[in-house]
DRENDO-1510 file (C-alpha; in Angstrom, 1 decimal, always signed):
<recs>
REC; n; res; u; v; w
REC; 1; UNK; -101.9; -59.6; +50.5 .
REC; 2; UNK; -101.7; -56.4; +52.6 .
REC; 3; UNK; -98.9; -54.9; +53.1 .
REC; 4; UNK; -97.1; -55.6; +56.9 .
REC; 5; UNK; -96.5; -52.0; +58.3 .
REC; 6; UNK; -92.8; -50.7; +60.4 .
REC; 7; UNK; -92.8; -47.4; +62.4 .
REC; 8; UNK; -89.3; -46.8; +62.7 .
REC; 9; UNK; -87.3; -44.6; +64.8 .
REC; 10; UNK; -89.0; -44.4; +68.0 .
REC; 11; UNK; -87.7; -43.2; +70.9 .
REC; 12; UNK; -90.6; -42.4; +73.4 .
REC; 13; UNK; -92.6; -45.2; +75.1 .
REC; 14; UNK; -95.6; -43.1; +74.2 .
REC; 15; UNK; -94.8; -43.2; +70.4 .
REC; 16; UNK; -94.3; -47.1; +70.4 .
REC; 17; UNK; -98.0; -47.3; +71.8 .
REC; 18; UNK; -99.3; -45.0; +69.7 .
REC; 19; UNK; -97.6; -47.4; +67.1 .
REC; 20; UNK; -99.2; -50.5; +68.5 .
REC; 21; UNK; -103.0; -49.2; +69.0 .
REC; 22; UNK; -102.6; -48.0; +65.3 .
REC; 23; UNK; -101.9; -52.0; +64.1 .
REC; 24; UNK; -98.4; -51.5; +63.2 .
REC; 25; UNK; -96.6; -54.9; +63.2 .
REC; 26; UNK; -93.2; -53.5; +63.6 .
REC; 27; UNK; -91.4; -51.0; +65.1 .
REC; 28; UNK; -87.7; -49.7; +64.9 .
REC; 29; UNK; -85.3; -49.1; +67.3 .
REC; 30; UNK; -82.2; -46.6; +66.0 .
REC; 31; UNK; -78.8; -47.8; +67.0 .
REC; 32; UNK; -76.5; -45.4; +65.2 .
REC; 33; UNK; -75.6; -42.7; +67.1 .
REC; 34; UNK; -75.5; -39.7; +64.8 .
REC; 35; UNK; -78.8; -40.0; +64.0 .
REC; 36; UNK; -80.8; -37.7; +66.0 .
REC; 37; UNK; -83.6; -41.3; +66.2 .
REC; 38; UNK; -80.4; -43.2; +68.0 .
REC; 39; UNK; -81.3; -44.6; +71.2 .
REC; 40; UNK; -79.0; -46.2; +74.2 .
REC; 41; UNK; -79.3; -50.0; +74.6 .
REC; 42; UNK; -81.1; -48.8; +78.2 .
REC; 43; UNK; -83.8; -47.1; +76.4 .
REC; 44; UNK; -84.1; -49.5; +74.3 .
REC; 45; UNK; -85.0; -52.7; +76.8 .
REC; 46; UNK; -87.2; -49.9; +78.5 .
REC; 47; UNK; -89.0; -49.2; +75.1 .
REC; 48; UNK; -89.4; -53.1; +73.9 .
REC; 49; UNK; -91.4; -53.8; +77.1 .
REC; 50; UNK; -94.6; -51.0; +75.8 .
REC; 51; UNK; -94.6; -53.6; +72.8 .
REC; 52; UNK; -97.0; -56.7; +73.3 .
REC; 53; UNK; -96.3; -60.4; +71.9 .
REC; 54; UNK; -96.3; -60.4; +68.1 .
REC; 55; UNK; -95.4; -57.4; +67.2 .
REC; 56; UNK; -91.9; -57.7; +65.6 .
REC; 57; UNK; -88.9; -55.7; +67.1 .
REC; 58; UNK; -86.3; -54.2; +64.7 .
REC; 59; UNK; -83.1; -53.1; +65.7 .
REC; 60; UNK; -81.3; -50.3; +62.9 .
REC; 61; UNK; -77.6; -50.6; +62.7 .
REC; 62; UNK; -75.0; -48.8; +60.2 .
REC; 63; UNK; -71.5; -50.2; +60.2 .
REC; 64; UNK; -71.6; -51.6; +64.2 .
REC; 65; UNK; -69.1; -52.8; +65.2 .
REC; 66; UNK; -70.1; -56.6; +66.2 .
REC; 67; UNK; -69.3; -56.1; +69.7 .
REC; 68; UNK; -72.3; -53.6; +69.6 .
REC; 69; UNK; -74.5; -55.4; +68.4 .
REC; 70; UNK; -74.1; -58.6; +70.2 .
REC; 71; UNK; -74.1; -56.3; +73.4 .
REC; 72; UNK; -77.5; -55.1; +72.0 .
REC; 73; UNK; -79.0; -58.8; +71.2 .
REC; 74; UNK; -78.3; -59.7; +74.7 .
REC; 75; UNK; -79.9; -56.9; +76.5 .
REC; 76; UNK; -83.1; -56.1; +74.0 .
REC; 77; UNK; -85.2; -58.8; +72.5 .
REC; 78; UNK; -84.7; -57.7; +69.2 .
REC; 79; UNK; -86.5; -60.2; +66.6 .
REC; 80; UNK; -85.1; -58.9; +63.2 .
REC; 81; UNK; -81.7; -57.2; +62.4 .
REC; 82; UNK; -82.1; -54.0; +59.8 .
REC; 83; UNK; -78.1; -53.2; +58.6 .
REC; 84; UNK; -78.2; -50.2; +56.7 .
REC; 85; UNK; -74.7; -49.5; +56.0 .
REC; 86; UNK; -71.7; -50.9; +54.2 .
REC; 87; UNK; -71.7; -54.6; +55.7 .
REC; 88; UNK; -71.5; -57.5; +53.6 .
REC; 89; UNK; -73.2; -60.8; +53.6 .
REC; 90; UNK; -70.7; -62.9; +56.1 .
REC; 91; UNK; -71.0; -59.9; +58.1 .
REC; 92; UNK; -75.2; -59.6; +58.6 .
REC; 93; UNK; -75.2; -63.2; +58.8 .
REC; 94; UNK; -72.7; -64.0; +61.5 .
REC; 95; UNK; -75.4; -62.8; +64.5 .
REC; 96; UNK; -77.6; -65.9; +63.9 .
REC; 97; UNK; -80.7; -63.5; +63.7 .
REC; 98; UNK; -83.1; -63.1; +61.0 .
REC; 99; UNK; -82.1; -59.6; +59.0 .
REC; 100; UNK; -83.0; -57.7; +56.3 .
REC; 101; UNK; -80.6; -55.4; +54.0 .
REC; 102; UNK; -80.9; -51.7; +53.1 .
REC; 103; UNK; -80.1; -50.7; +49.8 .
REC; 104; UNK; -79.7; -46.7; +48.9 .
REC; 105; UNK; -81.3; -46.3; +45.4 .
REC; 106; UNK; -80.0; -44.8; +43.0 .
REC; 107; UNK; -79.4; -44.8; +39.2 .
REC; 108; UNK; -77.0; -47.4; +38.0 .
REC; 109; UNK; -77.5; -50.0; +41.3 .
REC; 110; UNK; -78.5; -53.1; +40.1 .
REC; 111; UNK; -80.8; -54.1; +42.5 .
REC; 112; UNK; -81.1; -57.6; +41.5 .
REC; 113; UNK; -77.1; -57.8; +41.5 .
REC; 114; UNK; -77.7; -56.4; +45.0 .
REC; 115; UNK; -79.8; -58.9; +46.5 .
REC; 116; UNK; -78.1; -61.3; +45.1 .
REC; 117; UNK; -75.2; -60.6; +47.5 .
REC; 118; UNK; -77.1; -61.2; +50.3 .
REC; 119; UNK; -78.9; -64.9; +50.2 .
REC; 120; UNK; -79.4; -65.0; +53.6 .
REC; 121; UNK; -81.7; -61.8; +54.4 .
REC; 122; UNK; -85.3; -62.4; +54.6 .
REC; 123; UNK; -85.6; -59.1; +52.6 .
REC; 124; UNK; -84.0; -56.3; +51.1 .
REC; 125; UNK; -85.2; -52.8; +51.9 .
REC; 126; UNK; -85.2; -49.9; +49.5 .
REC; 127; UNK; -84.0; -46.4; +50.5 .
REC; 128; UNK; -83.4; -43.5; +48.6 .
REC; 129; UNK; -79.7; -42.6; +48.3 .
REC; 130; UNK; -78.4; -39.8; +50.4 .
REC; 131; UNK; -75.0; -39.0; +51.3 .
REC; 132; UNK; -74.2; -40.7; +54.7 .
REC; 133; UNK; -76.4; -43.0; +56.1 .
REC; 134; UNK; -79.5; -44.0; +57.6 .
REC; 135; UNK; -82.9; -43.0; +56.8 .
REC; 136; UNK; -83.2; -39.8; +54.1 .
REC; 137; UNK; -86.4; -38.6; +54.3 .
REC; 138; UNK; -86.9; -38.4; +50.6 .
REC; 139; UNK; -88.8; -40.5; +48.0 .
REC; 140; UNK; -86.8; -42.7; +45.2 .
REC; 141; UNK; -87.7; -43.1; +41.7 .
REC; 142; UNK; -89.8; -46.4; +41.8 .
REC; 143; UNK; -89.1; -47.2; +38.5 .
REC; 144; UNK; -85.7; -48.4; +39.5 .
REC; 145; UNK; -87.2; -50.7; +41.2 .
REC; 146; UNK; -87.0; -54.4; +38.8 .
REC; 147; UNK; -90.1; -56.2; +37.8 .
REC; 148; UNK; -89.0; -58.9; +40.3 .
REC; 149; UNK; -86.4; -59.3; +42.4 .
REC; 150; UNK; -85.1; -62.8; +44.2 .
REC; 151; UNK; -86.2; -61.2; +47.9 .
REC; 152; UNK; -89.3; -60.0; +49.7 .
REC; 153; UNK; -89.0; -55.9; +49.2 .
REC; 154; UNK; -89.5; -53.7; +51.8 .
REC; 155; UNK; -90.2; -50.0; +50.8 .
REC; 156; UNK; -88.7; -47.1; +52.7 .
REC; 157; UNK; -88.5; -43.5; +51.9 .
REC; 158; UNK; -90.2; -40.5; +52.3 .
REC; 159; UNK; -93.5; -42.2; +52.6 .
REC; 160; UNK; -96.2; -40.3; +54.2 .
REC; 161; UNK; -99.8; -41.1; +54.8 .
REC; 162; UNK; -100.4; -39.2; +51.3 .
REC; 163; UNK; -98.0; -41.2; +49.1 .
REC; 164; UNK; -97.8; -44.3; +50.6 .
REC; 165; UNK; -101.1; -45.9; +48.4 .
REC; 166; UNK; -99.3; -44.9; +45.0 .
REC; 167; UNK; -96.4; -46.6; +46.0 .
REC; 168; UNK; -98.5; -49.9; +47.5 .
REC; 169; UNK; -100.3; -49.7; +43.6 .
REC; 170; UNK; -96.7; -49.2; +42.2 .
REC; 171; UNK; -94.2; -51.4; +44.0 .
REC; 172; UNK; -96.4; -54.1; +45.4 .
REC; 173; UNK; -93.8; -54.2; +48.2 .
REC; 174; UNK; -94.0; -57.2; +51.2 .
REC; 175; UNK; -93.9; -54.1; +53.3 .
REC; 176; UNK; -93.5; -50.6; +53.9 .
REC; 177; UNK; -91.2; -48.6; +56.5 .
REC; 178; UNK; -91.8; -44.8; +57.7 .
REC; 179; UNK; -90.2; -43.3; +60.2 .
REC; 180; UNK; -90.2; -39.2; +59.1 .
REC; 181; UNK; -93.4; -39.1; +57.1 .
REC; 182; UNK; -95.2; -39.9; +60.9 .
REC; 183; UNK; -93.4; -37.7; +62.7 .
REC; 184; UNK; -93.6; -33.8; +64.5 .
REC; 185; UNK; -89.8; -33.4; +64.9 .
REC; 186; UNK; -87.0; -35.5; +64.2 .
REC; 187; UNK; -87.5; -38.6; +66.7 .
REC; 188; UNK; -90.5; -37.8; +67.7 .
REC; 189; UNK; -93.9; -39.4; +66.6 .
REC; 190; UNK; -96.7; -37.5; +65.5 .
REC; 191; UNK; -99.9; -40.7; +66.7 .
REC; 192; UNK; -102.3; -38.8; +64.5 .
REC; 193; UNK; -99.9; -39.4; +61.3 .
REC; 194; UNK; -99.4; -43.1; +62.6 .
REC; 195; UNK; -102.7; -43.4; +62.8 .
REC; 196; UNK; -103.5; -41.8; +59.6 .
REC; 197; UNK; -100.5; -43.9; +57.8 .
REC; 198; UNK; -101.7; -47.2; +59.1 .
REC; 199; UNK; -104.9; -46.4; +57.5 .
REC; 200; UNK; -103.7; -45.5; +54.4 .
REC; 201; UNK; -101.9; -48.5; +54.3 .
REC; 202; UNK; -104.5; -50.8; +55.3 .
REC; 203; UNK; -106.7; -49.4; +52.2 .
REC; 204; UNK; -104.1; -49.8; +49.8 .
REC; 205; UNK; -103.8; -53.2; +50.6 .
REC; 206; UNK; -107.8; -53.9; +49.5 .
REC; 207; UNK; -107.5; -52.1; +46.7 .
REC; 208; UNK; -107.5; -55.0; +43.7 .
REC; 209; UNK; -104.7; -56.0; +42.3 .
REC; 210; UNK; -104.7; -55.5; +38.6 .
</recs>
């Protein structure tokens, strides 16, 4: 099965249709405002409408506050919650939205310990560690990954249009997530490197198996 593709971190309505023509089938909105990706819950309803029906919404938050993000559920039609910070289980889960869990890789996380914490995510999503939080930009050692793991795995970081095959042949992930590997400058998207990621992706996923 082919990989499902994200484009994360947009903040441009030209970049989320650049996103779309590629065949993306997500895209990421950034609520955490240090990161230089963050956008307001305005630009956000103003983004979501460039995206057509079936192409899955993603909303990025880092130890919110719940009062943000229910503010941010009732003004965007975000489909899929992404929490990439400290929160625990009762905390993803008390939105009543589908939601998936980053995990920041490193040596010594047991990843199958670490989706075991979170039974109600539809997937985990592997980062590489960084200090702070949010998206680093820089590729993991895959072999941390387990043999199997309980959840779907979506694989982030520092995946570029050059890389992203090896790791589709390595990990076998349900998906993959880019968000600087498709970009010129920070929060803004490069449609030539969507385009170009998209593809690489697509290939990877026909490649056999075995």
């Amino acid at each position: 099965m082919k990989p499902r593709i994200k484009i994360c971190g947009l903040t441009r309505e030209e970049d989320v249709q650049a996103a779309v023509e590629a065949g993306a089938d997500a895209i990421g909105l950034v609520f955490y405002p240090p990161s230089p990706r963050y956008v307001s819950v305005q630009t956000a309803a103003e983004l979501t409408r460039a995206a057509p029906p079936f192409v899955t919404i993603v909303g990025l938050f880092v130890n919110a506050d719940p009062k943000q993000v229910n503010e941010t559920l009732a003004n965007v039609p975000i489909h899929l919650l992404q929490f990439h910070g400290d929160e625990d289980e009762s905390y993803c889960r008390q939105f009543a939205r589908p939601y998936m869990k980053a995990a920041r890789v490193k040596p010594g996380l047991d990843l199958v310990q670490y989706a075991a914490g979170f039974p109600s995510a539809q997937a985990i999503l592997l980062d590489a560690y960084a200090e702070g939080y949010g998206g680093s930009g820089q590729v993991f050692d895959w072999t941390l990954i387990p043999p199997a793991l309980d959840k779907p795995i979506i694989l982030s970081g520092g995946l570029d249009a050059g890389n992203v095959s090896e790791a589709i042949g390595r990990v076998r992930p349900a998906a993959v997530d880019v968000s600087s590997g498709v970009e010129a400058s920070k929060g803004i998207k490069d449609a030539e490197k969507i385009r170009a990621f998209v593809a690489a992706v697509r290939a990877a996923g026909l490649m056999p198996t075995d």
